[in-house]
VEXDREN-2710 file (C-alpha; in Angstrom, 1 decimal):
% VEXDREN-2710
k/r/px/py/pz
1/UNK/-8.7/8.2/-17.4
2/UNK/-6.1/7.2/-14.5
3/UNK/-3.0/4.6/-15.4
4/UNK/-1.4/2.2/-12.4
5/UNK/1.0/5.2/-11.8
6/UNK/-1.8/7.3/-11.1
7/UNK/-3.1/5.0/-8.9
8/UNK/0.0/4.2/-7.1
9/UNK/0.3/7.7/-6.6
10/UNK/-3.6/8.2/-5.0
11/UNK/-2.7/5.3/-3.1
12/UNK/0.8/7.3/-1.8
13/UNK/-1.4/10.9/-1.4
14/UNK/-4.5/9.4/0.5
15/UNK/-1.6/7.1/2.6
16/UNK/1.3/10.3/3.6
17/UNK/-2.1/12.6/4.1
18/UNK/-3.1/10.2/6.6
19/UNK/-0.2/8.7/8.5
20/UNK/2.3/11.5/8.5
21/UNK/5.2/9.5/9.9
22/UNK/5.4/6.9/6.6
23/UNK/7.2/7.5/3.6
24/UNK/5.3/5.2/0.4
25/UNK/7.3/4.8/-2.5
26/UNK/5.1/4.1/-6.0
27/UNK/7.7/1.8/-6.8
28/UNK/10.4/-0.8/-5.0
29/UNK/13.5/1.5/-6.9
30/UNK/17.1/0.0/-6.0
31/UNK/18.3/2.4/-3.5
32/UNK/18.2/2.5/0.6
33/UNK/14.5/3.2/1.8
34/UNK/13.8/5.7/4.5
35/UNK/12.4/4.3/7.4
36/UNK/9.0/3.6/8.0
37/UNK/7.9/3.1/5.0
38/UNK/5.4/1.6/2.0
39/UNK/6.3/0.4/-1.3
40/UNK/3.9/-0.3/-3.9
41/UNK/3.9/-2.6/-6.7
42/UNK/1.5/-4.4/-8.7
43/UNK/1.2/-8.0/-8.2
44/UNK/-1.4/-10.2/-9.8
45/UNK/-3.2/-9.8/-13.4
46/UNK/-5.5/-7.2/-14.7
47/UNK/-9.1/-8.4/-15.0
48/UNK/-11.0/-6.2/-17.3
49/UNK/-14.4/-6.6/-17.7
50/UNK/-16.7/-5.4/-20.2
51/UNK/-20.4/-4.1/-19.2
52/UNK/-22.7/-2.9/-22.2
53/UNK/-21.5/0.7/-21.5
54/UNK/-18.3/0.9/-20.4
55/UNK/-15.1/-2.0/-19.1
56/UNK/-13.8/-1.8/-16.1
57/UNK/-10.5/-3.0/-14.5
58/UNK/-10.4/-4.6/-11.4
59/UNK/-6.9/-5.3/-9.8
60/UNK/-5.0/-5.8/-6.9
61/UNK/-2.0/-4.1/-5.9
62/UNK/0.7/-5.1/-3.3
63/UNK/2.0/-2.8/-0.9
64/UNK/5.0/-3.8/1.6
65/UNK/5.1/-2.1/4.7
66/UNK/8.8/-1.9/6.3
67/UNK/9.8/-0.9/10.0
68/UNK/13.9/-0.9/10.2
69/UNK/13.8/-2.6/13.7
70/UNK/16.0/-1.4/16.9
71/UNK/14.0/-2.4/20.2
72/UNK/12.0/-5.5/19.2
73/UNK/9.1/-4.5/21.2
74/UNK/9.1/-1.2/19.7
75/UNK/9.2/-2.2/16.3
76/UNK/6.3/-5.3/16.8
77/UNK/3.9/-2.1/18.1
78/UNK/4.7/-0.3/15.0
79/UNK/3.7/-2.9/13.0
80/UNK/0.4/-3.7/15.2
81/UNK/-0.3/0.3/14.8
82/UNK/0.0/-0.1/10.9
83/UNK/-2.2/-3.3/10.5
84/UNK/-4.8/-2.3/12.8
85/UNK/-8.3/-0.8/11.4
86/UNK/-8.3/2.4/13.6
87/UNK/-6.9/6.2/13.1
88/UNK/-3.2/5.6/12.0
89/UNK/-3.4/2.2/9.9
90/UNK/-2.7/2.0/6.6
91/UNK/-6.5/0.3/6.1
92/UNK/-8.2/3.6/7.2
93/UNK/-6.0/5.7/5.7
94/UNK/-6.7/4.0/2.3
95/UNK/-10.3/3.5/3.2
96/UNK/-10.5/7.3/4.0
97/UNK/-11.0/7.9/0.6
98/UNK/-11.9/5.3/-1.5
99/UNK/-10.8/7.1/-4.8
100/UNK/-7.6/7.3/-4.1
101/UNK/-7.9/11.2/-4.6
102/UNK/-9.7/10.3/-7.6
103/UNK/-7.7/7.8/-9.6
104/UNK/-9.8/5.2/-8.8
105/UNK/-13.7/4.4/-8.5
106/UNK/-13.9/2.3/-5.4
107/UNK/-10.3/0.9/-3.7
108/UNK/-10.1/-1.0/-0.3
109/UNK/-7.9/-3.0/1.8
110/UNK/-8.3/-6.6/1.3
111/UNK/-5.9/-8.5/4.2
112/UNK/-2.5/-7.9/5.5
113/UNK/-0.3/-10.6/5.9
114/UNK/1.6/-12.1/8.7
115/UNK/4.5/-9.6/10.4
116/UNK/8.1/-11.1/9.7
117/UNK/11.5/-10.1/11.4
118/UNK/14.5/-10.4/8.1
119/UNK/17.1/-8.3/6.7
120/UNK/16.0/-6.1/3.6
121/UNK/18.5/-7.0/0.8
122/UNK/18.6/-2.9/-0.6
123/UNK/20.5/-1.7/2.4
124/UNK/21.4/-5.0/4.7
125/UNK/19.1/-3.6/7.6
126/UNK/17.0/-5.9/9.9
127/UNK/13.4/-4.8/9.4
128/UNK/9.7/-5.9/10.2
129/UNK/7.9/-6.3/6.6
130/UNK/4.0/-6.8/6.2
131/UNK/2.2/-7.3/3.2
132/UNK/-1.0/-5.6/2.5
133/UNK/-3.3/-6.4/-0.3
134/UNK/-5.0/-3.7/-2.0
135/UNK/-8.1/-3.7/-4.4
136/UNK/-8.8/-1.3/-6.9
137/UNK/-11.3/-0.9/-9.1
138/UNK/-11.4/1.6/-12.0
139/UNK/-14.5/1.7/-14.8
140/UNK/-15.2/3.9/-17.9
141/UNK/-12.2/2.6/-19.8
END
């Protein structure tokens, strides 16, 4: 039976597998982040339901996508290449493999948010940040 930490860590195998170039951290630690990367972190409630043979849990997970930004333009495309649906997003890299290399019974990408231009806070650089919503779904509990 897979925990959250197991799935955060399908989600980082199936993600690094896939797009080579981003680092994905399991969680949002207090140290600098090597750029590009993707930190995870649960963010709503647990919904378990219970069937006649087995409950399952249903949740969605938040994971923040951060560019550090030098050229504008530059930075903008990265995020673009990241939110799209084609080879290289994070949404096919997830959606590769549903299971999340088996922690998970079904898993897909639900939305990313809007791109915004700020400072991350860890290590004062300016960055692009995007919010992607993740659902995963886990029965036999």
């Amino acid at each position: 039976m897979s925990n959250l930490s197991d799935v955060k860590g399908g989600i980082k195998t199936v993600v690094e597998a896939a797009v080579t170039a981003l680092r994905v951290y399991t969680y949002p630690g207090d140290g600098a982040l090597e750029y590009p990367c993707l930190v995870i972190e649960p963010t709503g409630e647990l919904e378990y339901t219970t069937t006649i043979d087995a409950k399952t849990l249903e949740t969605t997970l938040s994971a923040t996508l951060y560019i550090q930004h030098g050229q504008s333009d530059k930075g903008w495309e990265q995020v673009d290449e990241y939110r799209s649906f084609g080879s290289g997003s994070i949404k096919a890299a997830i959606e590769t493999d549903r299971t999340l290399n088996g922690t998970a019974d079904d898993s897909f990408v639900m939305s990313s948010g809007d791109a915004i231009r700020g400072r991350d806070d860890r290590d004062q650089f300016w960055v692009f940040t995007c919010e992607f919503n993740i659902l995963v779904i886990k029965g036999g509990l």
